[in-house]
SEMI-906354 format. One record per atom (N, C-alpha, C): z, y, x; atom name; residue in three letters. Coordinates in pm, whole numbers, plus 50000, padded with zeros to 5 digits. Atoms other than C-alpha are relative to their C-alpha. Layout:
% residues N
[[Z, Y, X], CA, ALA]
...
END
This chain:
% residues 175
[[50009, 49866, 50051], N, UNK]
[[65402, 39105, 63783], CA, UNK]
[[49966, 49997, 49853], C, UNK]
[[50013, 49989, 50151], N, UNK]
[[65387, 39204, 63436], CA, UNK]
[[49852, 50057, 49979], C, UNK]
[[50048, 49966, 50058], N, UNK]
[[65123, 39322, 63225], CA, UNK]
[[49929, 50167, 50053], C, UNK]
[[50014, 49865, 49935], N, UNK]
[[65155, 39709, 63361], CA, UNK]
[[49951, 50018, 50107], C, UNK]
[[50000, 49925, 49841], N, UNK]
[[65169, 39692, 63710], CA, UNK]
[[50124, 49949, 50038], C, UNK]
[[49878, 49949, 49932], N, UNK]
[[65545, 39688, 63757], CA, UNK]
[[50038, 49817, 50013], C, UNK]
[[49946, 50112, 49986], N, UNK]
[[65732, 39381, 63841], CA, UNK]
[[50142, 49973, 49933], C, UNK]
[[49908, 50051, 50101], N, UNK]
[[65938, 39185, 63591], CA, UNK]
[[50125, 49966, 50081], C, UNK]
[[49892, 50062, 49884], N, UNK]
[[66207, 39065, 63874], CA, UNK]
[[50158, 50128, 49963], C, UNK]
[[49884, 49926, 50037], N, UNK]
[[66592, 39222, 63805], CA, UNK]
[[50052, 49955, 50171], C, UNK]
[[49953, 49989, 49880], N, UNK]
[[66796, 39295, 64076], CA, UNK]
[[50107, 49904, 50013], C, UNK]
[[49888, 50068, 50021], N, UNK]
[[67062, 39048, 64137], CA, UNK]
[[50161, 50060, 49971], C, UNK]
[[49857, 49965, 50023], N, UNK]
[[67435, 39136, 64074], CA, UNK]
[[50094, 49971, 50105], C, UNK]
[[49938, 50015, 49876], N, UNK]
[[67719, 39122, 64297], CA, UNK]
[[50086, 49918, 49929], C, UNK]
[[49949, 50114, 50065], N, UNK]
[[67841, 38887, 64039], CA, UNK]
[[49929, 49837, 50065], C, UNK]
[[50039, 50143, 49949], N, UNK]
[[67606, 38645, 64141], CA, UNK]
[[49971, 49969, 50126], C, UNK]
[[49988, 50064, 49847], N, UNK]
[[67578, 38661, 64523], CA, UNK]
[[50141, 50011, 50033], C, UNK]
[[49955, 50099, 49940], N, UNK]
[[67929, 38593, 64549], CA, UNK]
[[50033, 49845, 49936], C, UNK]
[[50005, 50098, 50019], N, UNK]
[[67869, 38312, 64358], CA, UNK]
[[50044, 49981, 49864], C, UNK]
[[49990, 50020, 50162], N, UNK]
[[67918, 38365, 63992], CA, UNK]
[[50162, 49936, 49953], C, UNK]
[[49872, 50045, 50020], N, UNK]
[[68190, 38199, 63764], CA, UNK]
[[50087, 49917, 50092], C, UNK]
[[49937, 50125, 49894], N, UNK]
[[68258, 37913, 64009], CA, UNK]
[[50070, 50050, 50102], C, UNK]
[[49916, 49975, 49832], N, UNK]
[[68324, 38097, 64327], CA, UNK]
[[50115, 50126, 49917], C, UNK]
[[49868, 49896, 50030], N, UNK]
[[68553, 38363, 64124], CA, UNK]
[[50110, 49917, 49960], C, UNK]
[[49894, 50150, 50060], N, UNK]
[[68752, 38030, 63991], CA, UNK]
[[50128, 49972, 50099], C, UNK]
[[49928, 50042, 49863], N, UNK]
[[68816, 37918, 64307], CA, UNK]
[[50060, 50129, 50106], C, UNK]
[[49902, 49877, 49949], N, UNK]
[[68944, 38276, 64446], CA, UNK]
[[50101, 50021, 49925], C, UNK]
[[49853, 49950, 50089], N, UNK]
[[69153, 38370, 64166], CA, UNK]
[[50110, 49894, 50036], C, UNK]
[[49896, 50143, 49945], N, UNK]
[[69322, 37973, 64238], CA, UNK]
[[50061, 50096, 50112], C, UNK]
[[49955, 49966, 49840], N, UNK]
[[69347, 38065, 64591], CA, UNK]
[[50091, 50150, 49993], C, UNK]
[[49898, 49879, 50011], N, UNK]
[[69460, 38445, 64563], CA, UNK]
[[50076, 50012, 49964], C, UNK]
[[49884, 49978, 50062], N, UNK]
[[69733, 38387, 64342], CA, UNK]
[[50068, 49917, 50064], C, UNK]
[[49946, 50120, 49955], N, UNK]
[[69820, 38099, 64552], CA, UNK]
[[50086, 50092, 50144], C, UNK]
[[49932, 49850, 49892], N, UNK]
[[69892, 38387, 64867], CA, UNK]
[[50085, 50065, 49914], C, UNK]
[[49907, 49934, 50101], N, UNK]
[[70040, 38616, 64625], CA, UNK]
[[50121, 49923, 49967], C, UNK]
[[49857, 50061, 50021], N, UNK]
[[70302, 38386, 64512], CA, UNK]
[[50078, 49954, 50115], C, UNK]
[[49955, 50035, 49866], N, UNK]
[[70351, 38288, 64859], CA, UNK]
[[50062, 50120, 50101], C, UNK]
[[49970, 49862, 49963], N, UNK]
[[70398, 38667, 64948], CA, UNK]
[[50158, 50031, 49973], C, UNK]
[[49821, 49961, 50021], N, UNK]
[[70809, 38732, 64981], CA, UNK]
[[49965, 50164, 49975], C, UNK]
[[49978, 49825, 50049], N, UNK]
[[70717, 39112, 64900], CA, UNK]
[[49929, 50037, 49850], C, UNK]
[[50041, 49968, 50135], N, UNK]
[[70507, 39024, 64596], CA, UNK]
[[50042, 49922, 49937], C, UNK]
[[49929, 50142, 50095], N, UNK]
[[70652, 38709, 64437], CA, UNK]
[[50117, 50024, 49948], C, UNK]
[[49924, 49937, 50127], N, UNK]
[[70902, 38910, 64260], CA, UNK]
[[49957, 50061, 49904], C, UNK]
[[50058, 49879, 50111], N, UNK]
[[70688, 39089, 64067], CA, UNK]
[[49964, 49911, 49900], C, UNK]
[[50019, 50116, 50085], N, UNK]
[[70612, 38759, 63919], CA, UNK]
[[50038, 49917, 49938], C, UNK]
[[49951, 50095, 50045], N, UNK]
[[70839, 38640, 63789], CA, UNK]
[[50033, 50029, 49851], C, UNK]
[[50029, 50014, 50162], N, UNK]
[[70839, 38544, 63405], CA, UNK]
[[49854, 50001, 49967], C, UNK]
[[50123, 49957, 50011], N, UNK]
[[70465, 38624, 63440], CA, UNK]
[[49938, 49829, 49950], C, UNK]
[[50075, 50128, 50024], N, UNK]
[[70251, 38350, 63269], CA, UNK]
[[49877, 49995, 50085], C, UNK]
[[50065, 49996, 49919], N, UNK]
[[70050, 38303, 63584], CA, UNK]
[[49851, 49909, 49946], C, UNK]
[[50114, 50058, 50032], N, UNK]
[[69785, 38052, 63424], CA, UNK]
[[49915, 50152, 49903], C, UNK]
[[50080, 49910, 50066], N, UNK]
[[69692, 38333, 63133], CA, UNK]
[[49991, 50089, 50088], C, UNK]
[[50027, 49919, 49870], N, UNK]
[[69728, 38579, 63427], CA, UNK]
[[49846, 49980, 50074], C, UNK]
[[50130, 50003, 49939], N, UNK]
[[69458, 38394, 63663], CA, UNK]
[[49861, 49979, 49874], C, UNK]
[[50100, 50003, 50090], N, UNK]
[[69250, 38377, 63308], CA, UNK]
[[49924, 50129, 49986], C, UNK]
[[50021, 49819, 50039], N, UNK]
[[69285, 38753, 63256], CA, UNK]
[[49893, 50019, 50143], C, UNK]
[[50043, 49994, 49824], N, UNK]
[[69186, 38802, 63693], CA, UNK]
[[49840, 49961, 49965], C, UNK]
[[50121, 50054, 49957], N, UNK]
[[68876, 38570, 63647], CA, UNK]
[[49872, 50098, 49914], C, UNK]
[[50081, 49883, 50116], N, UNK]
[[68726, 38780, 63330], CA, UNK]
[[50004, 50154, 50054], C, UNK]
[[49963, 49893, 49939], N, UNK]
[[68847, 39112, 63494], CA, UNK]
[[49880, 49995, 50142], C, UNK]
[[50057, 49972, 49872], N, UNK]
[[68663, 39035, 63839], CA, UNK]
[[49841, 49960, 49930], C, UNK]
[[50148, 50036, 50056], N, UNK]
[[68352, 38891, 63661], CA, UNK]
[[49955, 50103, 49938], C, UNK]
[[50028, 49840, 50039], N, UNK]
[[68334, 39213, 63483], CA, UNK]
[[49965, 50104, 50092], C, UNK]
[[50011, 49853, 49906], N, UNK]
[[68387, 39436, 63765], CA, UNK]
[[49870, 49993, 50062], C, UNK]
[[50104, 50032, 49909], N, UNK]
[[68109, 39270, 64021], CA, UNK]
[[49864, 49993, 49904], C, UNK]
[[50112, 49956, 50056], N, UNK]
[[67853, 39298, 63737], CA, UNK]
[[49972, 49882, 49883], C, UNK]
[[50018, 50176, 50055], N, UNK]
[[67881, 38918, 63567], CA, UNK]
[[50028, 50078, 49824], C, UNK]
[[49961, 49971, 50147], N, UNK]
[[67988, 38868, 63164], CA, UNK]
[[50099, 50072, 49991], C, UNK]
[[49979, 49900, 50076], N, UNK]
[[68133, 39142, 62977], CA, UNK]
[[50114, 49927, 49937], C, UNK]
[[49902, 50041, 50035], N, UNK]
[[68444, 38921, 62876], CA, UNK]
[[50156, 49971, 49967], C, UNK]
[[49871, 49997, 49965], N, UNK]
[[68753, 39049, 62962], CA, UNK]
[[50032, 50105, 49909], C, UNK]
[[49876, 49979, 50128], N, UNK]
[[69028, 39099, 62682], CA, UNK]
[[50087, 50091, 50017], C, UNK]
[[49863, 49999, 49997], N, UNK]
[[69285, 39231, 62812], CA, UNK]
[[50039, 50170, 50088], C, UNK]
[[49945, 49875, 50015], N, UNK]
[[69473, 39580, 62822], CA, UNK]
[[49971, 50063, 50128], C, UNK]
[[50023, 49922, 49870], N, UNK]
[[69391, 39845, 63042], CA, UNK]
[[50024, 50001, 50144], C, UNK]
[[49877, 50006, 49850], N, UNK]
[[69498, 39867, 63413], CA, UNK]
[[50151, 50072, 50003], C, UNK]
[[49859, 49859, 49977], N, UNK]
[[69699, 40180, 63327], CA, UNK]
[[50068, 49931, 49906], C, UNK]
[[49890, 50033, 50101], N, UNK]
[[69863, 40030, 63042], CA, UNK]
[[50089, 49822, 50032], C, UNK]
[[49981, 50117, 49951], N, UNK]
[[69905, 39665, 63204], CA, UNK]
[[50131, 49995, 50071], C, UNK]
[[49918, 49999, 49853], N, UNK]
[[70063, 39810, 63526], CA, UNK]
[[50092, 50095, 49964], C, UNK]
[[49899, 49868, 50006], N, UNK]
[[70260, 40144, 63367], CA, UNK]
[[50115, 49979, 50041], C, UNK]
[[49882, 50023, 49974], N, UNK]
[[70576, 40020, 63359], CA, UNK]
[[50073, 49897, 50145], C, UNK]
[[50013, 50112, 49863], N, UNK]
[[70592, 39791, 63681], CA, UNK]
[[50058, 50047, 50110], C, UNK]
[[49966, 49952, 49869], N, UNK]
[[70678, 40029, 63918], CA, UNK]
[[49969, 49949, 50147], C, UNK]
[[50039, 50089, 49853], N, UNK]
[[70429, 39915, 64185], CA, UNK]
[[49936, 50113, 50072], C, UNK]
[[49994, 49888, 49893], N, UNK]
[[70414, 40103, 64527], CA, UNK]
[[49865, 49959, 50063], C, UNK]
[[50184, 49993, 49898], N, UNK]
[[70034, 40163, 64761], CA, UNK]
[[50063, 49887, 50047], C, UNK]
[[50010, 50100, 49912], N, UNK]
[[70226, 39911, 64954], CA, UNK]
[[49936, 49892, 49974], C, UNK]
[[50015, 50175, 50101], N, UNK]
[[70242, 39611, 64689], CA, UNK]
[[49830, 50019, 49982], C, UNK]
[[50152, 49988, 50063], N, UNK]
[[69885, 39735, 64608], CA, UNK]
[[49920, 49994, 50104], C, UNK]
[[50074, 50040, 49850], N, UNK]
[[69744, 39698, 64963], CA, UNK]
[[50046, 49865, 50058], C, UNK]
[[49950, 50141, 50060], N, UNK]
[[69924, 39409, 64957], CA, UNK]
[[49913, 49925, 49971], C, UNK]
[[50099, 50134, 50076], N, UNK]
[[69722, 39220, 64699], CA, UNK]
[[49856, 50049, 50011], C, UNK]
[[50204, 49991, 49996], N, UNK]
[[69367, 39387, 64791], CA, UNK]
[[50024, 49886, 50131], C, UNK]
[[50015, 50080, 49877], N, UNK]
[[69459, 39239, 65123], CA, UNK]
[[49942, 49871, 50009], C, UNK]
[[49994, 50132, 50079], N, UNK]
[[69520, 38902, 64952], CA, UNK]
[[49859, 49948, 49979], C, UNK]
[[50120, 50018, 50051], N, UNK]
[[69219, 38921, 64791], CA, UNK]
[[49864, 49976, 50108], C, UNK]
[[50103, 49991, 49883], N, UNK]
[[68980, 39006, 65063], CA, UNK]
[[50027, 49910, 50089], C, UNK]
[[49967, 50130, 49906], N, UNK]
[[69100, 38747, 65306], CA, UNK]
[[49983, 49872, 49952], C, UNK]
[[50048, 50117, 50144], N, UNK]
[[69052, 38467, 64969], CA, UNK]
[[49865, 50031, 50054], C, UNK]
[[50164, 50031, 50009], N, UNK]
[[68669, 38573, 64990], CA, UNK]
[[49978, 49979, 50104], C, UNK]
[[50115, 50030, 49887], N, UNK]
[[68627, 38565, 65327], CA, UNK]
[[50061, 49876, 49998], C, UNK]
[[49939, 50109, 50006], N, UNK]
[[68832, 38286, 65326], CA, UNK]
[[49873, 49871, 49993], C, UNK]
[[50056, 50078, 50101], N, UNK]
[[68576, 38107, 65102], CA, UNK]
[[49838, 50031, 50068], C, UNK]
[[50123, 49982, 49934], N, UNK]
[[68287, 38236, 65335], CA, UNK]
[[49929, 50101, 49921], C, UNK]
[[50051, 49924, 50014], N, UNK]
[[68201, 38514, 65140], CA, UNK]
[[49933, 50098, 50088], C, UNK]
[[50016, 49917, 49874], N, UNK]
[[67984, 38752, 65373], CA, UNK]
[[50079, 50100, 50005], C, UNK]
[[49927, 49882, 49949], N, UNK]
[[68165, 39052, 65490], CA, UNK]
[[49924, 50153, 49893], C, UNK]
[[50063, 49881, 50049], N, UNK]
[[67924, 39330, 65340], CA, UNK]
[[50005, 49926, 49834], C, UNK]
[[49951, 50038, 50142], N, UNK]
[[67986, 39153, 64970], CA, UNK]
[[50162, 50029, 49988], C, UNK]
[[49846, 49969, 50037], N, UNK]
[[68372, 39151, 65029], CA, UNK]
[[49983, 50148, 49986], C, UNK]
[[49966, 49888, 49979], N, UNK]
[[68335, 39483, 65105], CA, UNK]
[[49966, 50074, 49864], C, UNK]
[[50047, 49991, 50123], N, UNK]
[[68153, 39554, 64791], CA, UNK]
[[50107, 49988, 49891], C, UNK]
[[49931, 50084, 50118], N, UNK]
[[68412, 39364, 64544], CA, UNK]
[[50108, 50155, 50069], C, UNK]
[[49898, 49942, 49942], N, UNK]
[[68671, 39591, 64779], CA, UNK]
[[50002, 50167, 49920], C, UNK]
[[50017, 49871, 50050], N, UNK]
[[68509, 39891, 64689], CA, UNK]
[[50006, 50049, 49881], C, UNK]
[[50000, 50018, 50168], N, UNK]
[[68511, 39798, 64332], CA, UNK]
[[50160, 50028, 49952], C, UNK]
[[49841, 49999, 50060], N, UNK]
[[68888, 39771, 64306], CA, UNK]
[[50045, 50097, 50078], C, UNK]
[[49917, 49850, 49898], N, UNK]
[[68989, 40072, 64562], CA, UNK]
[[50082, 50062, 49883], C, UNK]
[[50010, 49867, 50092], N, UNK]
[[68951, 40327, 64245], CA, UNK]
[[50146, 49946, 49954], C, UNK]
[[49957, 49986, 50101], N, UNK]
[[69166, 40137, 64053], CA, UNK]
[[50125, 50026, 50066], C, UNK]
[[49828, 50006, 49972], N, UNK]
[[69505, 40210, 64225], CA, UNK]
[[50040, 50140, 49931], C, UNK]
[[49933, 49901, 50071], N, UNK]
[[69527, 40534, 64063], CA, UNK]
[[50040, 49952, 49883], C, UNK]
[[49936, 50053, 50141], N, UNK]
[[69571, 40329, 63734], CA, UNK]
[[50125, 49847, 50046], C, UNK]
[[49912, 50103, 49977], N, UNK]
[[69794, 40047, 63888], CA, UNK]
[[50119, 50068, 50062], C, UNK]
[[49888, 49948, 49945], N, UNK]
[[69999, 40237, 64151], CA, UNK]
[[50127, 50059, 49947], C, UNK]
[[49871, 49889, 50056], N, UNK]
[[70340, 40438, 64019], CA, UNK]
[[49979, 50080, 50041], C, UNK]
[[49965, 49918, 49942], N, UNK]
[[70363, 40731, 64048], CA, UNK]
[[50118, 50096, 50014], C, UNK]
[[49876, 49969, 49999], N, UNK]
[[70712, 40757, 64028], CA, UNK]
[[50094, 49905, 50124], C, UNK]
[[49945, 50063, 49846], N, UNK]
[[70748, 40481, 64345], CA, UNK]
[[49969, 50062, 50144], C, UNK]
[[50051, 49938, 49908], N, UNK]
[[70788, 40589, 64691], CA, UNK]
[[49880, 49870, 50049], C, UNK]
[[50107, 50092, 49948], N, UNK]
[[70553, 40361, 64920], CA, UNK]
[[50146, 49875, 50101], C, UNK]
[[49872, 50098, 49980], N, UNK]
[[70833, 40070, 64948], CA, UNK]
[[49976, 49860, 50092], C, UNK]
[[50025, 50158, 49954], N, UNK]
[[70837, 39785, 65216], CA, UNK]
[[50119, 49940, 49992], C, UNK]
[[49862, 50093, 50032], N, UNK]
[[71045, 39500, 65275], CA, UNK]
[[50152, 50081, 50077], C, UNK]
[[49883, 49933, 49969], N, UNK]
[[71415, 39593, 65339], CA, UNK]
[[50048, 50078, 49877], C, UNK]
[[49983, 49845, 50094], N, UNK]
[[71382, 39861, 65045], CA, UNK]
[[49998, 49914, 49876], C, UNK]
[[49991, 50050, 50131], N, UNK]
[[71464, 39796, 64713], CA, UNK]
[[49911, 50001, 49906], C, UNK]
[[50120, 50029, 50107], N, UNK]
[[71237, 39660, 64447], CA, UNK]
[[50042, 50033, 49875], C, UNK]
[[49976, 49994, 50190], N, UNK]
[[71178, 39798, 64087], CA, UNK]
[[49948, 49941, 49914], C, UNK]
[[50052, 50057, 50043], N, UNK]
[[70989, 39563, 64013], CA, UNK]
[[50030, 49901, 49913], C, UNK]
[[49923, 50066, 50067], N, UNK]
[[71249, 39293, 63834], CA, UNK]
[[50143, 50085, 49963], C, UNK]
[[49874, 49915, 50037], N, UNK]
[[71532, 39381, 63640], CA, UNK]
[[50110, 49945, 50104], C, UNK]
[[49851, 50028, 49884], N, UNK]
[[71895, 39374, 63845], CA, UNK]
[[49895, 50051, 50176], C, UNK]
[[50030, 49895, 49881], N, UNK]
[[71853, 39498, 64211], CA, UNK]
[[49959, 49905, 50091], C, UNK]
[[50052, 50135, 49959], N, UNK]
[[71625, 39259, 64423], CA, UNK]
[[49977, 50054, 50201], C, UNK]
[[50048, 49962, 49860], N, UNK]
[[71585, 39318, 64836], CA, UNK]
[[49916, 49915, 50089], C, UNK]
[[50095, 50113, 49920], N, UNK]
[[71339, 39164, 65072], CA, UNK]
[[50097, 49979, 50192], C, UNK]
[[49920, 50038, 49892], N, UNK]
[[71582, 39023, 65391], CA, UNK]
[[49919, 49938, 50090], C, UNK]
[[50028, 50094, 49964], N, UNK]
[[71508, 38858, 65682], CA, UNK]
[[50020, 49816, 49964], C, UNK]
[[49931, 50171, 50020], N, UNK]
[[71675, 38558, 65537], CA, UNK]
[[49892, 49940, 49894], C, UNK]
[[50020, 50047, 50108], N, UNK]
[[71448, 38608, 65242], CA, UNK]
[[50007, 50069, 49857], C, UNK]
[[49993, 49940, 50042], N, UNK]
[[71505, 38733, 64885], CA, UNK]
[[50145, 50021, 49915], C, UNK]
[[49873, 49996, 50060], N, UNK]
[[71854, 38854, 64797], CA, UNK]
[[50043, 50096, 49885], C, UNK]
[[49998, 49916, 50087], N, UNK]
[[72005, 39068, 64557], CA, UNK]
[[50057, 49880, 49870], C, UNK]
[[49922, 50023, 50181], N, UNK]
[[72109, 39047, 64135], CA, UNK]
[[49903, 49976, 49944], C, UNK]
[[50103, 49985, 50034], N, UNK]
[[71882, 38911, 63946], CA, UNK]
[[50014, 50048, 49839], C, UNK]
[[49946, 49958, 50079], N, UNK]
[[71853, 39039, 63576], CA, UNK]
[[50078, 49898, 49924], C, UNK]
[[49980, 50070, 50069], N, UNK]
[[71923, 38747, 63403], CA, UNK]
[[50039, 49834, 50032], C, UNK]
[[49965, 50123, 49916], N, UNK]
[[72037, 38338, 63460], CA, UNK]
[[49847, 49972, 49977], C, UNK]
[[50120, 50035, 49986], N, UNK]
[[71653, 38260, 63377], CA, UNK]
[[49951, 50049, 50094], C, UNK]
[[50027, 49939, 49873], N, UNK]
[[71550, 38502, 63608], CA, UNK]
[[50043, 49952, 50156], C, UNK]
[[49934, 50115, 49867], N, UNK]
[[71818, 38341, 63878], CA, UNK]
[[49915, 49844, 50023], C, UNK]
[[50040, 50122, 49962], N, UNK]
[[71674, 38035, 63841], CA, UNK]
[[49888, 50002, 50030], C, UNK]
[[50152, 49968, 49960], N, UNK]
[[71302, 38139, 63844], CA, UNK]
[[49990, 50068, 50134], C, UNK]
[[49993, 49929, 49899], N, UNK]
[[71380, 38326, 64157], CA, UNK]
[[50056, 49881, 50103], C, UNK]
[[49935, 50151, 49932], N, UNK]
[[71582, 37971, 64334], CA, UNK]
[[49841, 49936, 50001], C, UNK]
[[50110, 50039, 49974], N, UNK]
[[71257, 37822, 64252], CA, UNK]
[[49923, 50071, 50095], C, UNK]
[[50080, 49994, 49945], N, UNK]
[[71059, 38072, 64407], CA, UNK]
[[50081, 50013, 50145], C, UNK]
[[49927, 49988, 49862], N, UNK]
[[71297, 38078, 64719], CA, UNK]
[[49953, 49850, 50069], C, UNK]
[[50063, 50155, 49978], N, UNK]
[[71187, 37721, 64716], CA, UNK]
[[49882, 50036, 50049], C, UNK]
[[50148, 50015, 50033], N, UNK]
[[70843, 37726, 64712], CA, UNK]
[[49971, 50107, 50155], C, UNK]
[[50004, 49904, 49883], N, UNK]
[[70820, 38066, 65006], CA, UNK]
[[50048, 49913, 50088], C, UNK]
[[49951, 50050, 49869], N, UNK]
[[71044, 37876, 65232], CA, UNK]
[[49907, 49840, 50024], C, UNK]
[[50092, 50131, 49981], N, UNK]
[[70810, 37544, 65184], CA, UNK]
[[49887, 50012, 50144], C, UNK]
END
């Protein structure tokens, strides 16, 4: 106790019971590792510099849960505006996410916490010019016209870089 009466002790953060920089390291790895593995989101990714990506993620979630004050990088609304991403894709990757922490043994009443943290933000990520799009339905997410098949992911893609970044990831899903 201090001096007063009152007690010097701070409350912990929800940065640091689930485990500070380290355990957000090893989620962002892992979550993007689902995500790219996701045939309904692994178009959205493509061209994306996924390393500065999980850099941006780790500063972004360390921020949110209460940790350092470090994250750079452009708004949600201005990040995601143009993207044209549907509640689906966006329930989608909370999903992702939350299944990473428990994954990782996070308790349940912390995921839920981190969960509650990112709910809000779908009003700044979502479109609101997409309907709520699953597989079968066409994605606006890459340029040229992309579909999610049983076979897989078919369609035009915009560009031959794009074709080929998309062969790769046809690779990599069917692995």
């Amino acid at each position: 106790m201090g001096t007063s009466g009152q007690s010097t002790s701070r409350t912990r953060t929800l940065y640091e019971d689930i485990g500070g920089a380290e355990s957000i390291a090893v989620a962002v790895d892992r979550f993007y590792d689902r995500v790219l593995a996701d045939i309904d989101l692994a178009p959205s990714f493509i061209g994306v510099d996924i390393d500065q990506l999980r850099r941006l993620q780790r500063q972004f979630l360390a921020k949110l849960t209460g940790g350092p004050d470090e994250y750079r990088g452009r708004t949600m609304s201005d990040t995601h505006r143009d993207m044209m991403i549907t509640m689906y894709q966006f329930e989608r990757v909370v999903m992702h996410l939350r299944e990473t922490w428990l994954d990782l043994g996070v308790p349940d009443r912390l995921v839920d916490q981190v969960m509650a943290a990112i709910a809000p933000l779908s009003d700044d990520i979502v479109s609101k010019k997409t309907t709520n799009q699953k597989p079968g339905e066409k994605h606006a997410m890459v340029p040229g016209t992309l579909e999610v098949t049983p076979n897989g992911l078919e369609g035009q893609i915009g560009s031959r870089d794009d074709a080929a970044e998309m062969q790769d990831l046809r690779g990599q899903v069917a692995a």
